[in-house]
Each structure stands twice: as C-alpha cells, then as structure tokens.
Steps between C-alpha positions, in 0.01 A plus 500: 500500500124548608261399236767459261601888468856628469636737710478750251087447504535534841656853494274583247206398727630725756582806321173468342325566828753690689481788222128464387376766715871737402346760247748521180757195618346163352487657120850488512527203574473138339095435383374276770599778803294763268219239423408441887548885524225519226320309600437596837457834362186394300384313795533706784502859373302436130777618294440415117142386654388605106759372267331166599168421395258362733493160350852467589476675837220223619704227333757576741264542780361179399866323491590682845171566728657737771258359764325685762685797697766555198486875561532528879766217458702742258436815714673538820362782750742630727 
C-alpha cells in the first residue's frame, strides 16, 4: 500500500473529498469524511469562524500558510 495506508484509509481518503462539498452527507458518515467536510467549511466559507479564538485561528495559519493566490485558487469563474 502507498505510504503504508490500508485500503480502508484509502476509501476513507476518497470519500472524504468526494463528499466534502455534499451539504448534509459526510455527518453521517464515519469522523474523518465529516472532519475534511469541516474543515473546508471553516476554511473556505468561515463557518464556526467564532467558536475559535484568534490565537488558535493564527496558530493554524501559522502551521499551514495558504500562500499567495489561495482565494482565486479556490474560486473558479465560469
């Protein structure tokens, strides 16, 4: 297996980002597919933005710079 993950990480890995953006699926299923869903929630769209405090928020942002262009990388004009 790649980096030593079963194929049961593997399917998890790919639910997880098949369903992130499918509103009311991921909650019912196991944690990790509604953690990415989360998470990309708080990123992305700011959901829960204030049940963090801002020391944590810039701990993350410290942890996991975006880089430049994050935003017009994320949205996709048609």
């Amino acid at each position: 297996m790649p980096y030593g993950l079963s194929e049961d990480d593997i399917g998890q890995v790919w639910l997880s980002i098949a369903l992130h953006t499918t509103p009311g699926v991921p909650k019912h299923l196991r944690p990790s597919v509604s953690l990415v869903t989360a998470a990309a929630e708080m990123d992305v769209l700011a959901m829960d933005y204030a049940a963090f405090s801002s020391v944590q928020r810039e701990a993350v942002v410290h942890a996991h710079p975006r880089g430049g262009g994050f935003k017009e990388c994320v949205i996709v004009r048609r």
